[in-house]
C-alpha positions in Angstrom: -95.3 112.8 15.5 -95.5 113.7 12.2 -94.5 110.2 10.3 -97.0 108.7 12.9 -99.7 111.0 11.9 -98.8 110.5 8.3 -98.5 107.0 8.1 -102.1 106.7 10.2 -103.7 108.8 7.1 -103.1 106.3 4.4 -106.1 105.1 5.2 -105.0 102.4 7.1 -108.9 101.7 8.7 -109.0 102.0 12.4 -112.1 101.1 14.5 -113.3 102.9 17.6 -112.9 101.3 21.4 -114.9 102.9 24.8 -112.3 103.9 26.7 -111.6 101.9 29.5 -108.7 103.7 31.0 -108.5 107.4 32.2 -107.1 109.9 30.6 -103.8 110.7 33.1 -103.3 107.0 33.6 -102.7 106.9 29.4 -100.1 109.2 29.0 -97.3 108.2 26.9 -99.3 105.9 25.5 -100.2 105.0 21.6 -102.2 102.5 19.9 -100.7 101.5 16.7 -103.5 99.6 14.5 -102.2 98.0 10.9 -103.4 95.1 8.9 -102.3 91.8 8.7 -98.1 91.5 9.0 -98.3 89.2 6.2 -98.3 91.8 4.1 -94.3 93.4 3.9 -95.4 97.1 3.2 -98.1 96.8 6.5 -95.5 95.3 8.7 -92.7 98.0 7.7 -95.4 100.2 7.9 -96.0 99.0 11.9 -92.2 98.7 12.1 -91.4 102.6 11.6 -94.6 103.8 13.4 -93.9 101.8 16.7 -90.1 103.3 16.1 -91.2 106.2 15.5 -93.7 106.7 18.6 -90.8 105.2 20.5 -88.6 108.3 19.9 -91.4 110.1 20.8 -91.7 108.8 24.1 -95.0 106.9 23.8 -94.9 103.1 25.1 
């Protein structure tokens, strides 16, 4: 949770959505929001956090 937390700190800008869902039918799941892919170091960045949450448990 940690590397997740970290790597969404580096100021990678997130925007705010209503939520559309209710809270118990969301668990286990995470919302991983990064920049364009075309970049290497956003889509590595995406790569570890999705692998990351993934140990976790989150889908």
């Amino acid at each position: 949770m940690a590397l997740v937390l970290a790597l969404v700190q580096i100021g990678v800008p997130t925007a705010t959505v209503p939520a559309t869902v209710k809270a118990q039918d969301a668990e286990g799941l995470i919302v991983i929001i990064t920049p364009s892919h075309d970049n290497p170091f956003f889509k590595a960045e995406a790569d570890s956090a999705e692998a990351a949450a993934q140990d976790l448990g989150y889908e």
